[in-house]
VOFILO-7035 format. One record per residue (C-alpha): x, y negated, z negated; residue number from 1. Coordinates in steps of 0.001 Angstrom, whole numbers. Example, Ala and Ser with C-alpha at 12.3 -4.5 7.8 and 13.67 -1.06 7.14 Angstrom:
// VOFILO-7035
X/Y/Z/num
12300/4500/-7800/1 $
13670/1060/-7140/2 $
This chain:
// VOFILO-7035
X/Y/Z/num
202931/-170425/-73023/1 $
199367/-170885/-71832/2 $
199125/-174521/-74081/3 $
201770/-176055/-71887/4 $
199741/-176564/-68725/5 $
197377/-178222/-70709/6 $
199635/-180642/-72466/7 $
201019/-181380/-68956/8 $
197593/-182179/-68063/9 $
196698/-184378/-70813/10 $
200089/-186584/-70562/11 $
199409/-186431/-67179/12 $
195722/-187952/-67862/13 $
196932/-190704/-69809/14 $
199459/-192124/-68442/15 $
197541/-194409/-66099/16 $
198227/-194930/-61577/17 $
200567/-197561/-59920/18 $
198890/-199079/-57107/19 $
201537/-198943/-54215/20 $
200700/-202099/-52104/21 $
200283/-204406/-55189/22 $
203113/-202503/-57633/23 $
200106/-203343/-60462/24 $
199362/-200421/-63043/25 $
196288/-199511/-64662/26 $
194060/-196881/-65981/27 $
190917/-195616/-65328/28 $
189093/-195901/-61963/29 $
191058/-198186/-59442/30 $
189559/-201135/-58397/31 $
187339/-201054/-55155/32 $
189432/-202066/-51734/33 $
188104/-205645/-50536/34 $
191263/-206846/-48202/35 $
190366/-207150/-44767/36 $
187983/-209329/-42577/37 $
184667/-209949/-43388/38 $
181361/-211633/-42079/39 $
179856/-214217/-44434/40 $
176453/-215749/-44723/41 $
175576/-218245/-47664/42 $
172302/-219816/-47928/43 $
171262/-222254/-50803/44 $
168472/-224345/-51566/45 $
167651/-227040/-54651/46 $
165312/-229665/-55068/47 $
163689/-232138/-52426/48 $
163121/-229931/-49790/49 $
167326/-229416/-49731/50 $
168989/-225954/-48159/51 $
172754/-225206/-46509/52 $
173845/-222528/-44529/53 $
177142/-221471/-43861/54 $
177925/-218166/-41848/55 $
181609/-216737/-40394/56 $
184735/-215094/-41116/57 $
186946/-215047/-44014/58 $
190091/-212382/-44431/59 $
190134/-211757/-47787/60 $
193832/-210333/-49789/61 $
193945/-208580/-52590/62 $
196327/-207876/-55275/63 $
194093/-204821/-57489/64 $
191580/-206225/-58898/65 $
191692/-209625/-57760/66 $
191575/-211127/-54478/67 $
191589/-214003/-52697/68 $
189790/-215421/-48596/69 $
190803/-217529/-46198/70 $
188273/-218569/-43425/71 $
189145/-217460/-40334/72 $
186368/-219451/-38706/73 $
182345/-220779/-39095/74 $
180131/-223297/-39387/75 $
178023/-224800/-41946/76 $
174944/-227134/-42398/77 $
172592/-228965/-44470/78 $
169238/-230591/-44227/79 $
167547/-232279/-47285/80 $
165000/-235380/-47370/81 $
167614/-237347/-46841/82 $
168438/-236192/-43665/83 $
170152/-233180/-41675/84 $
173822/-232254/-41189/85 $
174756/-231260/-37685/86 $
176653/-227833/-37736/87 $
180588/-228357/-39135/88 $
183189/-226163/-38867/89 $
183096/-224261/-42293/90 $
185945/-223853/-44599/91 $
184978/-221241/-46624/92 $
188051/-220008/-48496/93 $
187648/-218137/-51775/94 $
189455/-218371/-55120/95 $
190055/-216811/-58409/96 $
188452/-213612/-57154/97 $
187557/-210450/-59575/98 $
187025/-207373/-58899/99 $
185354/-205056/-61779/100 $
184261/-201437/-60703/101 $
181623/-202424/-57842/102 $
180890/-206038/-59020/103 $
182935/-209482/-57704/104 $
183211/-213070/-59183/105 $
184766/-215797/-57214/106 $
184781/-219573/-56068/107 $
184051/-221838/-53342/108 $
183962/-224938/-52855/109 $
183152/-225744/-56337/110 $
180579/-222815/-56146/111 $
180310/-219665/-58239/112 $
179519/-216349/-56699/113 $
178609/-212993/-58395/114 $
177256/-210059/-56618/115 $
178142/-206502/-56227/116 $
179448/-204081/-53124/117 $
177598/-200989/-52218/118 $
179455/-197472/-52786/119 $
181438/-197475/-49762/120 $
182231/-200688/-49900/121 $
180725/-202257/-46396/122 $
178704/-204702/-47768/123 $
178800/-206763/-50581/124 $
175762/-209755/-51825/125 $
175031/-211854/-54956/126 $
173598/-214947/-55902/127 $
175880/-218535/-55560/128 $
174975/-221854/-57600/129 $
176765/-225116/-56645/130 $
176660/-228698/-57307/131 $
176980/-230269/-54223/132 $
176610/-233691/-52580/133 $
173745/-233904/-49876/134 $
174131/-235712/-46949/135 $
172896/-239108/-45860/136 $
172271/-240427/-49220/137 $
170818/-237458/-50673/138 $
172995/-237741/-53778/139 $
174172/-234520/-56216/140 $
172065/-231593/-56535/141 $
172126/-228523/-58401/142 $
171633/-225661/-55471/143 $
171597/-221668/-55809/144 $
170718/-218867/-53443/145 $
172350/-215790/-52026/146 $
175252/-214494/-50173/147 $
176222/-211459/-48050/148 $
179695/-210236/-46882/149 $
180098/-207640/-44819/150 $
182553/-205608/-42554/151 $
């Protein structure tokens, strides 16, 4: 009689969680919560003196492990030897999001971002690398730097 708990426990074990908002099944740890609204900041540089900054908000959706942002609102710039970008409104949606214990992959804008979240999941920052055309002539350049979200 005393073995039955425990193979009640082991089935139990293995049999893996349903997450309940997304109806998606898996095993193991389940994956950190992202959705909500956020507060970005992205600032690259490359070569001839060029650097952008973009800062807002994006809501971003998730569906387990992967997610998804649309920009909510912000502005973005550029300045290079070419010349400077007055402040746009920024864009900044994200795509093809993954989420992988504590570490995130996505896209923007051609750009690819990987970074991590902190253990409760307030913050999260990486590093981004683009190829993007400068402004005023400036041509295509190869540009990395950093990123933070946070909420």
């Amino acid at each position: 009689m005393k073995m039955r708990p425990l193979l009640l426990l082991a089935v139990l074990a293995g049999a893996g969680c349903v997450d309940h908002v997304s109806g998606a099944t898996y095993t193991g740890e389940p994956p950190m919560m992202v959705a909500g609204l956020w507060t970005y900041s992205v600032d690259i540089s490359g070569d001839r003196n060029a650097s952008c900054q973009a800062n807002g908000l994006t809501r971003l959706n998730q569906a387990s492990n992967t997610f998804t942002g649309s920009a909510q609102q912000g502005t973005w710039a550029c300045a290079s030897d070419a010349g400077v970008t007055d402040p746009q409104p920024s864009f900044l949606n994200f795509s093809n999001g993954e989420i992988a214990a504590l570490t995130v992959r996505f896209l923007s804008l051609g750009c690819v971002y990987n970074g991590a979240a902190d253990s409760i999941v307030k913050n999260m920052t990486g590093t981004v690398s683009c190829i993007i055309v400068l402004p005023e002539g400036g041509g295509m350049q190869t540009m990395t730097g950093n990123w933070h979200l946070s909420r």
